[in-house]
One Martini backbone bead per residue (centre of mass of N, CA, C, O) as a GRO file, in nm:
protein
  218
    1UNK     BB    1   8.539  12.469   9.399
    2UNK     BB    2   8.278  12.626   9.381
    3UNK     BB    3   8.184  12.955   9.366
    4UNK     BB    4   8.006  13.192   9.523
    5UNK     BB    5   7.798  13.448   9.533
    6UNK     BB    6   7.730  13.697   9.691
    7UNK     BB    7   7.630  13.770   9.972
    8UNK     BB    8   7.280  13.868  10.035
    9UNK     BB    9   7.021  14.095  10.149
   10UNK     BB   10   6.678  14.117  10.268
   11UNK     BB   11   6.377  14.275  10.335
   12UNK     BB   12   6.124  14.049  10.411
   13UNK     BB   13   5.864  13.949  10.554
   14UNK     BB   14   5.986  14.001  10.819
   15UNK     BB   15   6.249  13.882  10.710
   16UNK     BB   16   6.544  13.832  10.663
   17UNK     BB   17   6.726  13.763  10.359
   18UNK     BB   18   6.955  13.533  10.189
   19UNK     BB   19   7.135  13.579   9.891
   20UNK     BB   20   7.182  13.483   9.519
   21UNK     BB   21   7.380  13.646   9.247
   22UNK     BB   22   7.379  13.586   8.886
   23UNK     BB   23   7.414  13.769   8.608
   24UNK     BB   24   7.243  13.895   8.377
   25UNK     BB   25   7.056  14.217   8.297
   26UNK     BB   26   6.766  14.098   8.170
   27UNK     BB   27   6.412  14.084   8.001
   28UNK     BB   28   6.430  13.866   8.101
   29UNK     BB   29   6.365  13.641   8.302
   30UNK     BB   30   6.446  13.505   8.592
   31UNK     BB   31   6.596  13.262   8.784
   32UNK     BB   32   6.449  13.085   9.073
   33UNK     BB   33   6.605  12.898   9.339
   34UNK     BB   34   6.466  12.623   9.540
   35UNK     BB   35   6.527  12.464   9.815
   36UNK     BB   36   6.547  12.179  10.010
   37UNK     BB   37   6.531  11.932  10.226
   38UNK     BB   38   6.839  11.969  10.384
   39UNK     BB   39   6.905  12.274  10.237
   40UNK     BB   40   7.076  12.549  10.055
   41UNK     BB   41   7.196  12.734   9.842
   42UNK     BB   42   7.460  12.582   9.793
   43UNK     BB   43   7.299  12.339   9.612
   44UNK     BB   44   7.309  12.574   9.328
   45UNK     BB   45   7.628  12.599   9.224
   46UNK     BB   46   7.618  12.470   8.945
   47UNK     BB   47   7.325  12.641   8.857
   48UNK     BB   48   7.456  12.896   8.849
   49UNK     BB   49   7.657  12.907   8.689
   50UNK     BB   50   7.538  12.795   8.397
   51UNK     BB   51   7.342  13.017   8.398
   52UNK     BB   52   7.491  13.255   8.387
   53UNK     BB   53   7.681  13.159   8.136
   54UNK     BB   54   7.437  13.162   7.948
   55UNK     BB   55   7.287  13.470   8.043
   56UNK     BB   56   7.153  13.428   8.310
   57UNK     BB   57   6.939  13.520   8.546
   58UNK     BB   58   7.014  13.436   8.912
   59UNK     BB   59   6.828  13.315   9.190
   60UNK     BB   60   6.959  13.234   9.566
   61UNK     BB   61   6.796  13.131   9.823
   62UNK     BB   62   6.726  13.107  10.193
   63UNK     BB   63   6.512  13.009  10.307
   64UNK     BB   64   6.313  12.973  10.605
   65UNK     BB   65   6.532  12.875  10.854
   66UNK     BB   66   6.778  12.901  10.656
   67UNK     BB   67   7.073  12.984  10.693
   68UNK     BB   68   7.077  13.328  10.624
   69UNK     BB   69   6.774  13.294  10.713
   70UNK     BB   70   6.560  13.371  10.912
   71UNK     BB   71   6.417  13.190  11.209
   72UNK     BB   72   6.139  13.154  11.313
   73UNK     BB   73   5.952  12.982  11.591
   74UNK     BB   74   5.668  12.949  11.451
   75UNK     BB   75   5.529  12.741  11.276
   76UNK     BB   76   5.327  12.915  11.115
   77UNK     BB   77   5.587  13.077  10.995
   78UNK     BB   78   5.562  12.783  10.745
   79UNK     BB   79   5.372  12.858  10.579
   80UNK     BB   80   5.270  12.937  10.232
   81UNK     BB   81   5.211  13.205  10.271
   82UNK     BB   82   5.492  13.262  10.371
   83UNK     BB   83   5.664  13.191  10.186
   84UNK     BB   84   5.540  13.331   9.926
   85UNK     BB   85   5.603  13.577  10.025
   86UNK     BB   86   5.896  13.587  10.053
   87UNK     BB   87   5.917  13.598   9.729
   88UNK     BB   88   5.767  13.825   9.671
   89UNK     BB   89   5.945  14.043   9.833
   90UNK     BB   90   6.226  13.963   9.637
   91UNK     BB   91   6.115  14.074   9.408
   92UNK     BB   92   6.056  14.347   9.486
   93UNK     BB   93   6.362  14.435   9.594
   94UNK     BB   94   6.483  14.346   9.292
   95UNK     BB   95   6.196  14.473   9.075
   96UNK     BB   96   6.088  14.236   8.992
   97UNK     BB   97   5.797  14.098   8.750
   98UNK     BB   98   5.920  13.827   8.696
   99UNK     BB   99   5.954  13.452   8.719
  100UNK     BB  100   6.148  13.163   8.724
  101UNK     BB  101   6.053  12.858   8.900
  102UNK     BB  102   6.290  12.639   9.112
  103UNK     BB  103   6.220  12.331   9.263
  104UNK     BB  104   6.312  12.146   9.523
  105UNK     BB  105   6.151  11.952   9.686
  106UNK     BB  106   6.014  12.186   9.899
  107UNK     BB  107   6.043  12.390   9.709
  108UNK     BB  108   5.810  12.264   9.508
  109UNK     BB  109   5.567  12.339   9.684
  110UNK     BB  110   5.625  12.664   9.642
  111UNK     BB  111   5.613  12.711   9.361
  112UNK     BB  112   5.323  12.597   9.284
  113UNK     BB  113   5.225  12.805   9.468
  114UNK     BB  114   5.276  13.057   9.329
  115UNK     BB  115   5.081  13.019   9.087
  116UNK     BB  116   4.834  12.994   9.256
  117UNK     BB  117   4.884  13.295   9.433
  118UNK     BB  118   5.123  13.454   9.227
  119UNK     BB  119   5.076  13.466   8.894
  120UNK     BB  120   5.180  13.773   8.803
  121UNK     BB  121   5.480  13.681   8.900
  122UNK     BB  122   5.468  13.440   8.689
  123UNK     BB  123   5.648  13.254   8.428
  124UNK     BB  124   5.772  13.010   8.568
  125UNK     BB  125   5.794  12.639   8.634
  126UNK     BB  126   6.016  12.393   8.798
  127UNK     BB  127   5.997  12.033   8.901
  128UNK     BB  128   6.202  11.869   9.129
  129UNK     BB  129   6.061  11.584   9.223
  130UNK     BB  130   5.794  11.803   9.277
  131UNK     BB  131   5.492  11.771   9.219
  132UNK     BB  132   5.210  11.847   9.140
  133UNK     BB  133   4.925  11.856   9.373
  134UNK     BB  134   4.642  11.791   9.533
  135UNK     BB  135   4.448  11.875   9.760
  136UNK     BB  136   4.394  11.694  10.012
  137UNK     BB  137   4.118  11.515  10.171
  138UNK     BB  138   4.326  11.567  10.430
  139UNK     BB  139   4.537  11.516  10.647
  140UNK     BB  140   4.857  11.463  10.566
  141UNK     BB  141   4.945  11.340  10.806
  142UNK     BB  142   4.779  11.107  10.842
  143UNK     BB  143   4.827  10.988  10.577
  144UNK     BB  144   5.095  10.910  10.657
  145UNK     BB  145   5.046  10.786  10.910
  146UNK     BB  146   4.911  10.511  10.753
  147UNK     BB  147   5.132  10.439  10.527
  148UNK     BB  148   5.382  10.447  10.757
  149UNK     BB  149   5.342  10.534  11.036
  150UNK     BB  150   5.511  10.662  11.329
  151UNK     BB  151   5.827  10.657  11.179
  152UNK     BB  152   5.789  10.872  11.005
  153UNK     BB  153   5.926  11.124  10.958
  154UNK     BB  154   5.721  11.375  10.901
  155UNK     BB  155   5.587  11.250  11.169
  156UNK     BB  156   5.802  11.292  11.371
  157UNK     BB  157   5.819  11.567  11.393
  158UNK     BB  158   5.545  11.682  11.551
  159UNK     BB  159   5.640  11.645  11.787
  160UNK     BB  160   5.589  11.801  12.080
  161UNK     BB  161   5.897  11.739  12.192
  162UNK     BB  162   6.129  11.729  11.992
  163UNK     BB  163   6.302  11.535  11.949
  164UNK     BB  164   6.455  11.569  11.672
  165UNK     BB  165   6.582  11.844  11.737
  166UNK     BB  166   6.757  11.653  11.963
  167UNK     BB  167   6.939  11.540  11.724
  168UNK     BB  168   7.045  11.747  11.532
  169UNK     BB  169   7.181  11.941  11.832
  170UNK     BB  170   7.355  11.664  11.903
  171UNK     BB  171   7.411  11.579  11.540
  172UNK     BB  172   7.511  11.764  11.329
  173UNK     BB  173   7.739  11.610  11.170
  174UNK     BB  174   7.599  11.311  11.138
  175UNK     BB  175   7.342  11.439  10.990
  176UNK     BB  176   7.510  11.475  10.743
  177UNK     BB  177   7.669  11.293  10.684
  178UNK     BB  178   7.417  11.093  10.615
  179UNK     BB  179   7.251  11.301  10.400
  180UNK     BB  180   7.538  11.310  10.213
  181UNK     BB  181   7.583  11.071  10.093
  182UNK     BB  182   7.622  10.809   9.942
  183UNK     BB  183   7.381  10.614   9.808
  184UNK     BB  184   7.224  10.315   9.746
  185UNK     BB  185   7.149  10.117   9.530
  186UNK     BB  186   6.852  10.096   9.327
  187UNK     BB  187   6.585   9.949   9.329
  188UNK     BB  188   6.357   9.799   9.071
  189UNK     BB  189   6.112   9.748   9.267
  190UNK     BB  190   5.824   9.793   9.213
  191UNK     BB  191   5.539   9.907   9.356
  192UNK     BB  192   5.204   9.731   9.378
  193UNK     BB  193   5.062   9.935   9.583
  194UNK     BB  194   4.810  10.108   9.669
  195UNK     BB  195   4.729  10.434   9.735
  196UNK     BB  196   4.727  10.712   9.931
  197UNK     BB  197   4.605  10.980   9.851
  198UNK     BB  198   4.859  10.967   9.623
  199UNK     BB  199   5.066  10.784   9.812
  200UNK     BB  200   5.305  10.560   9.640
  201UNK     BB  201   5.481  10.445   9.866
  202UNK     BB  202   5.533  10.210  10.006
  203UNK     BB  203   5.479  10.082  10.336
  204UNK     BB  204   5.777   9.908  10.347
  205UNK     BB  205   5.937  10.152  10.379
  206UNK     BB  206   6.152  10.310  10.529
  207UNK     BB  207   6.072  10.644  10.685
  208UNK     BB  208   6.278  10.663  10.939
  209UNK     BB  209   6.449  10.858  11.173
  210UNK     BB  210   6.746  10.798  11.005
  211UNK     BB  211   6.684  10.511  10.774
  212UNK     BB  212   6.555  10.672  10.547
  213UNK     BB  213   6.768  10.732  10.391
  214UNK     BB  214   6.841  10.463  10.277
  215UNK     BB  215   6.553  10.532  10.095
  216UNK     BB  216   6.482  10.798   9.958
  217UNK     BB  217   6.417  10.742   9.658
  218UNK     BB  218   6.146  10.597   9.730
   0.00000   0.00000   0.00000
């Protein structure tokens, strides 16, 4: 198995921040690589590799919430102005004038809102499965929930029961155990249906957690 390096800490925007780094510091930016859900920063441990050793200075931190770092209690403190924050934080902490900035899935929306907000830190954005796309014209979940109705996973976790948690709490090996499994074979039949509001993916696909997982790259 590939070795992280060592674990550091900083403190960011009111929260400790636990991350990775390794390479050479050099002039040019470094690049920074931002974890999605449901991941930490230990899922870049092949690209912390290949870029330390190609010469590139990289840092990978655990988002908040996540992993080695502090999770706060309230919804709120993981809008993207926090989120955006901690990086912003991040990069102060280690002197850094810009950075390229590399998201997978949920991390995708944090990088591009970097761009959006804090353009003068930001050398370069790249985003992997999760494009740019513009301000929704409604309530985001309102949109998912029209599209794929109330068992879609992102619509059920909203529960104010919280219910999702308490299968999470309850069934922690269990959950990982499913969404890190090799996936079923993807089928080429894309979707004829029109999309709502920018969201492309059929409205017949299973999007209920956990039955989403078997059909996640839909």
């Amino acid at each position: 198995m590939i070795e992280m390096p060592p674990l550091q800490f900083a403190e960011v925007n009111g929260i400790r921040m636990g991350f990775y780094e390794a390479g050479p510091h050099t002039d040019a930016p470094p690049v920074i690589l931002c974890h999605g859900w449901p991941e930490i920063a230990f899922s870049w441990r092949y690209q912390i590799k290949a870029l330390s050793e190609a010469g590139i200075r990289v840092i990978a931190p655990d988002q908040r919430g996540y992993g080695a770092t502090d999770r706060p209690e309230p919804v709120e403190a993981y809008d993207l102005e926090h989120l955006t924050g901690d990086l912003v934080g991040l990069l102060d902490h280690l002197k850094i004038d810009k950075a390229i900035f590399v998201g997978h899935d949920w991390g995708g929306f944090v990088v591009w809102q970097m761009a959006l907000r804090h353009r003068d830190r930001v050398a370069g954005v790249v985003g992997v499965n999760t494009p740019h796309t513009a301000r929704p014209p409604a309530d985001p979940i309102e949109l998912l929930r029209k599209r794929f109705g109330d068992s879609m996973y992102i619509v059920q976790f909203q529960n104010p029961a919280r219910e999702p948690d308490k299968i999470f709490g309850s069934r922690v090996e269990q959950t990982f155990d499913a969404f890190m499994r090799k996936p079923p074979p993807r089928k080429d039949d894309a979707t004829s249906d029109a999309p709502t509001a920018g969201v492309g993916a059929s409205p017949k696909t299973n999007l209920a957690f956990p039955q989403m997982i078997a059909a996640y790259d839909a």
